[in-house]
C-alpha positions as CSV (number, residue, x, y, z in Angstrom):
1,X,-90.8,36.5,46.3
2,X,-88.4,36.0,49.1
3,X,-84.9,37.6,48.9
4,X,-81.9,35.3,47.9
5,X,-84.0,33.2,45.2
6,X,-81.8,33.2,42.4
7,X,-83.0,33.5,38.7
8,X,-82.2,29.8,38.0
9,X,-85.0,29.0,40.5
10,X,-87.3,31.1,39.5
11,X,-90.1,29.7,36.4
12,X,-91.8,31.1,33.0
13,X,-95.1,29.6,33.6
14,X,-97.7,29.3,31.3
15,X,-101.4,28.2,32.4
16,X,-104.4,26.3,30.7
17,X,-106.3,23.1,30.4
18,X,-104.7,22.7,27.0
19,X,-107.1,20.2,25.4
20,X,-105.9,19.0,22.3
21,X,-102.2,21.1,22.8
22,X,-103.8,23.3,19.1
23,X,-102.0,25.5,17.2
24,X,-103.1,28.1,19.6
25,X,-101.6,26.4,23.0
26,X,-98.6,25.5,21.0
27,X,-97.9,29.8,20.1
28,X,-98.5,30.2,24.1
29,X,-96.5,27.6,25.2
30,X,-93.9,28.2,22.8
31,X,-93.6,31.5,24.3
32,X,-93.3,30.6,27.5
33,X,-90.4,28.3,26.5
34,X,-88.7,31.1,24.6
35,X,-88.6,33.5,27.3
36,X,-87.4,31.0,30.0
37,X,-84.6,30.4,27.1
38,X,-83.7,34.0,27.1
39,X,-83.8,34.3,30.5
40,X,-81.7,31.0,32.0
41,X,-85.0,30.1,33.7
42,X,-87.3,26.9,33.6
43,X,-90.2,26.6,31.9
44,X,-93.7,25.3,33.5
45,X,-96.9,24.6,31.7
46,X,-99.6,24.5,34.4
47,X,-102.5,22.3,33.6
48,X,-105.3,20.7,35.3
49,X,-107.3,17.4,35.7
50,X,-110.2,16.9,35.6
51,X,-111.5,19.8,33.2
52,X,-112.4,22.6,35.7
53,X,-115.6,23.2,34.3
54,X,-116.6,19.3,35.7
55,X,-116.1,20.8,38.8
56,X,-117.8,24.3,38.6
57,X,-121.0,22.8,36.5
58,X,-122.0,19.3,37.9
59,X,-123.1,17.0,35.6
60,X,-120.8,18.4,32.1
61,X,-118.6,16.2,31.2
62,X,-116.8,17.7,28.0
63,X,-115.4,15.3,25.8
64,X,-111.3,15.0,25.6
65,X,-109.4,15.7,22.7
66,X,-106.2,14.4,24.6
67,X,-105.8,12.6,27.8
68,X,-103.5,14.3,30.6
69,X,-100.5,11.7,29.6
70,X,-101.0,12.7,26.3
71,X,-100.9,16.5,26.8
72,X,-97.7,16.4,28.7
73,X,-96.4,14.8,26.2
74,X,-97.2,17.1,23.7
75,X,-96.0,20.3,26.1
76,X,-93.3,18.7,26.6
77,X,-92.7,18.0,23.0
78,X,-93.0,21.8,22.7
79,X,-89.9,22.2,24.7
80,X,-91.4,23.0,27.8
81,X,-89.4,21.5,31.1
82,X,-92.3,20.7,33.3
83,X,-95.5,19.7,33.3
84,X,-97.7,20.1,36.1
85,X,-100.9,18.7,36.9
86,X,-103.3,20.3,39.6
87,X,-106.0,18.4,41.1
88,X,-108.9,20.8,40.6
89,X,-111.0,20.8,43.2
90,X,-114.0,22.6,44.9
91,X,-111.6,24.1,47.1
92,X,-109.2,25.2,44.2
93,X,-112.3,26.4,41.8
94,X,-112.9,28.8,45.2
95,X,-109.5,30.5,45.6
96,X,-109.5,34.2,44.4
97,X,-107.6,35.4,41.8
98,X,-105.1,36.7,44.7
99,X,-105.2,34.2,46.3
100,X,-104.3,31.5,43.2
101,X,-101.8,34.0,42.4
102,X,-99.7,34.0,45.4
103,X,-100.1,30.4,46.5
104,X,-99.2,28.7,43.0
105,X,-98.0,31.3,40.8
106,X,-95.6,33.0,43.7
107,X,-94.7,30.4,46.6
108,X,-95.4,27.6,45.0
109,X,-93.4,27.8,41.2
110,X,-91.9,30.8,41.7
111,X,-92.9,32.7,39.1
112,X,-91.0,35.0,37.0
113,X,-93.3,35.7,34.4
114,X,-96.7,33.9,33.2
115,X,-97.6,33.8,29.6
116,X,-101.3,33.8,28.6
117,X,-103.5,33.6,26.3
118,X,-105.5,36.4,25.3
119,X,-108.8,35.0,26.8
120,X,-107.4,34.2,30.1
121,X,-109.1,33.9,33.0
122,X,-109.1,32.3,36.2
123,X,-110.3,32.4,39.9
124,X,-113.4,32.1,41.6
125,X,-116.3,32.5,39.1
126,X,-113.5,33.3,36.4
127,X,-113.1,36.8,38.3
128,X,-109.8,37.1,37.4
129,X,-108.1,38.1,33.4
130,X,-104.8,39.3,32.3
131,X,-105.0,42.4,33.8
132,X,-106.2,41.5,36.7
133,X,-103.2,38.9,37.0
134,X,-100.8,42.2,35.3
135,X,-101.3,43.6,38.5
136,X,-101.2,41.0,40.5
137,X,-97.7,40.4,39.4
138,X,-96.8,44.0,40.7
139,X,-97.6,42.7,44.3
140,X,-95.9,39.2,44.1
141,X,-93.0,39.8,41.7
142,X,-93.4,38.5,38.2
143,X,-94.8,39.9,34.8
144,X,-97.5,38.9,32.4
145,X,-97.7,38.5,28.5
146,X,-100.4,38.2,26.7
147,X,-100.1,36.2,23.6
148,X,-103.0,36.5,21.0
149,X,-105.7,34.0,19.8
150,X,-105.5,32.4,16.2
151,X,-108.7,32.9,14.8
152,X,-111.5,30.4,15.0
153,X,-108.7,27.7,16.9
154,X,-110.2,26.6,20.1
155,X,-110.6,23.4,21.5
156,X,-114.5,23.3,21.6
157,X,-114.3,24.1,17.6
158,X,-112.2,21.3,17.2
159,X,-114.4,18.9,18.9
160,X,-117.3,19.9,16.9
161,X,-115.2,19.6,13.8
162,X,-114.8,15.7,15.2
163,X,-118.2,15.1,16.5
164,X,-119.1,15.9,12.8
165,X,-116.5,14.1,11.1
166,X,-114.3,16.6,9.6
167,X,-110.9,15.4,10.9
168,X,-109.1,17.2,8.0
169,X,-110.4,20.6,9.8
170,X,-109.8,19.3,13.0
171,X,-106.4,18.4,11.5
172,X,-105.6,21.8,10.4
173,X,-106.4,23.7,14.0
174,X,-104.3,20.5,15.8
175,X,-101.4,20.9,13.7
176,X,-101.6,17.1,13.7
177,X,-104.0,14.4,13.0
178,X,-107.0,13.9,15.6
179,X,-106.1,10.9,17.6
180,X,-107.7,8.6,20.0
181,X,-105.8,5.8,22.3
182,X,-107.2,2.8,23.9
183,X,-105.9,-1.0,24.5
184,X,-106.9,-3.9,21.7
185,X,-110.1,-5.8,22.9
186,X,-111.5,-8.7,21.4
187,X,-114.7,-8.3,19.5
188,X,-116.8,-10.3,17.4
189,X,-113.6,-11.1,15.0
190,X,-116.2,-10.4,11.6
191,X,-113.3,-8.5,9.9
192,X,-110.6,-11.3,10.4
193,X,-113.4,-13.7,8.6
194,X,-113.9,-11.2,5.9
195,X,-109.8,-11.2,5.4
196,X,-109.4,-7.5,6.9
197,X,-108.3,-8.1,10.5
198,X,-109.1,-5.0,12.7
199,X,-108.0,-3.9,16.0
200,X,-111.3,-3.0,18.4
201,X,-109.7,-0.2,20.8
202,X,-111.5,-0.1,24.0
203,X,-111.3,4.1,24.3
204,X,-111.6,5.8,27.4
205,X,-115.0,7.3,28.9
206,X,-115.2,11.4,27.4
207,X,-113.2,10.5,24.4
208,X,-114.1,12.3,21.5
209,X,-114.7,10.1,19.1
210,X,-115.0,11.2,15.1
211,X,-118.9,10.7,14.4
212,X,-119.9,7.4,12.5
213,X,-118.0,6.3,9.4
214,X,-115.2,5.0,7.6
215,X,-112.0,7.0,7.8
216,X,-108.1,6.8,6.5
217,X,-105.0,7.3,8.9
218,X,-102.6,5.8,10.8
219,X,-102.6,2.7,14.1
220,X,-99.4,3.2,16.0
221,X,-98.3,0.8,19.2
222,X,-97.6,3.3,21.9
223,X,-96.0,1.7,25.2
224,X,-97.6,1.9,28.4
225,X,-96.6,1.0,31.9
226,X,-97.9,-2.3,33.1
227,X,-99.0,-3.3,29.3
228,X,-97.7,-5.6,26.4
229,X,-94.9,-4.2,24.7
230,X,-95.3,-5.6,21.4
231,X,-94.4,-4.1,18.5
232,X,-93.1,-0.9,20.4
233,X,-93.5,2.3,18.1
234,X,-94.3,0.7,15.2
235,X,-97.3,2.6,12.7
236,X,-98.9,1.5,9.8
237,X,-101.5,3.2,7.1
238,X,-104.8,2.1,8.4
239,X,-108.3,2.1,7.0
240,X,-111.0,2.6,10.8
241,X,-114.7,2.1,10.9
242,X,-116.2,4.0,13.7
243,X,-119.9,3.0,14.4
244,X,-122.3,-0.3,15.3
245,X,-122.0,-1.4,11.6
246,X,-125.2,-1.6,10.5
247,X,-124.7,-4.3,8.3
248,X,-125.1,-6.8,11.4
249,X,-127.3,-6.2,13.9
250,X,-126.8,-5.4,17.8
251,X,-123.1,-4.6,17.2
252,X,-122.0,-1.8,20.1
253,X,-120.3,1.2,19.0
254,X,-116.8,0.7,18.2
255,X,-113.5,2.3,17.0
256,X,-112.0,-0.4,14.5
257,X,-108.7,-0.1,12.8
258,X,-107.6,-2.4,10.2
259,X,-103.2,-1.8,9.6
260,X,-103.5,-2.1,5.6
261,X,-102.0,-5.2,4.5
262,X,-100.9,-6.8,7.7
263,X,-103.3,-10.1,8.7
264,X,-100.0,-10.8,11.1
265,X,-100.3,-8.8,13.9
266,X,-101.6,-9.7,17.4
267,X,-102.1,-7.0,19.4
268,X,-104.9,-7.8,21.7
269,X,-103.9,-6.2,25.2
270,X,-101.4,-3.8,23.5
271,X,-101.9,0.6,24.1
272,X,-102.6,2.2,20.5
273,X,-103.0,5.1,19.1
274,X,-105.7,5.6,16.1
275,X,-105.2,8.6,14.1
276,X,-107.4,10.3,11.5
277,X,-106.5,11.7,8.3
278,X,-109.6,12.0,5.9
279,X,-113.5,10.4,6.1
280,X,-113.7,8.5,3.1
281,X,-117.7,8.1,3.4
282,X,-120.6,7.4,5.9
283,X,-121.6,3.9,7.5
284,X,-123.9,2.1,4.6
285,X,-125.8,-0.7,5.2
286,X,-125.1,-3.9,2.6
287,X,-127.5,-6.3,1.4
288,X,-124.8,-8.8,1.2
289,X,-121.5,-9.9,2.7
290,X,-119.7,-9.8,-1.1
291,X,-121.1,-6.1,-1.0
292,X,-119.5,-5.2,2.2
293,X,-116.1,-6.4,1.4
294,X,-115.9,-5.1,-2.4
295,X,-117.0,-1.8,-0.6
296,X,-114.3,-2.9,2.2
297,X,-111.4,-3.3,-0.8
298,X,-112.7,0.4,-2.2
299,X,-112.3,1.7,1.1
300,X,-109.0,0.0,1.7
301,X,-107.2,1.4,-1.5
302,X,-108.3,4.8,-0.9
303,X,-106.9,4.8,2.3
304,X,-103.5,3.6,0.9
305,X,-103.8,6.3,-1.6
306,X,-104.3,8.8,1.4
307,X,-102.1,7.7,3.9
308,X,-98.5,6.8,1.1
């Protein structure tokens, strides 16, 4: 670090994909916030799109727990002053450990310290962990804390938890409910002619998606640039189907969300947010329409009962 940088320009950076922003990235990041508190200084998460490990192994594409909007959101909700967002590139997923450390840590955001997590590691082929970076804070002027792991909290557990289904666990290591965000599409309009209207949200591509079933939570209207702003922030209780709903045939996978007691709301083209609370049961195939929407009226009160 260059003489005459003041204190007040310097950073507390912390660094890490973040997936999901769990109860583990929320101690790390919280500590990184703390100490640029304590010390007059601003604080940087440093994140990175796409997933690095799309870059360094061709052909994965892990599914997202949160979207790069999303996460800063969340860091920032954390307190943190400044989100930034790397490209990662071939080129990036080649620098050295020194290297990384002195061109983006050092000369680029200036850093004072860098807070980690206890199973850091970064550089070319991941040669580079705390220690490694401990010393090469010595060279270019900053320190290092490690802050330990919580048990069992990562953000591949988590998406197993919602590949499987069990959004209350994924629940518990997020802190929050599991949540996916997509704009209102029109689909085949079966649940408006059953007397449950439902919002089909057109998710992303790598969106983990809870597996097949019927779940209670919440639909929330989240504004977007360049999208309908109605009902701006609003949420309701919701009951959501997720699946091809094997009661009719050829029906596409979908996320369905149906804002309990509401038949007035048009929200085709609007950004919202589906959030899980509990799976009330599996995808069931009904002999008869009458069936399905007693089953439909079940499904509905539990999920008032959960969600009030």
């Amino acid at each position: 670090m260059g003489p005459g940088v003041r204190d007040s320009e310097r950073s507390v950076v912390t660094i890490g994909v973040f997936d999901g922003v769990h109860r583990g990235h929320q101690r790390v990041a919280g500590r990184a916030v703390e100490i640029a508190r304590e010390r007059g200084m601003r604080s940087v998460a440093l994140t990175f799109e796409p997933h690095p490990e799309e870059v360094v192994r061709p052909g994965y594409r892990p599914l997202r727990l949160t979207a790069a909007r999303r996460r800063a959101g969340l860091l920032a909700g954390l307190g943190v002053q400044e989100v930034r967002v790397l490209g990662f590139t071939v080129e990036m997923s080649e620098l050295s450990p020194a290297e990384f450390a002195q061109e983006v840590l050092a000369d680029d955001l200036r850093a004072a310290v860098v807070v980690v997590g206890e199973d850091f590691a970064f550089g070319h082929r991941a040669a580079g962990d705390a220690e490694v970076l401990r010393a090469l804070g010595d060279k270019f002027d900053f320190t290092v804390e490690e802050v330990p792991l919580l048990d069992a909290v990562s953000s591949t557990e988590i998406r197993r938890r919602v590949a499987d289904g069990d959004v209350a666990g994924a629940a518990a290591d997020l802190g929050r409910p599991h949540r996916v965000e997509g704009v209102v599409v029109r689909g085949y309009q079966r649940g408006r002619q059953l007397g449950f209207p439902t919002a089909n949200v057109e998710t992303p591509p790598q969106t983990a998606i809870p597996a097949d079933g019927v779940y209670a939570g919440w639909l929330e209207c989240v504004p977007v640039a360049n999208l309908p702003a109605l009902y701006e922030g609003e949420r309701w209780p919701a009951a959501i189907s997720v699946g091809t709903n094997p009661t009719f045939e050829g029906v596409p996978r979908t996320v369905e969300a149906y804002a309990l007691d509401r038949d007035d709301l048009e929200l085709y083209g609007v950004h919202v947010a589906v959030e899980f609370a509990a799976r009330l049961r599996g995808n069931t195939r009904f002999d008869s329409i009458e069936e399905l929407v007693a089953q439909i009226h079940a499904d509905v009160d539990e999920a008032r009962r959960l969600t009030s």
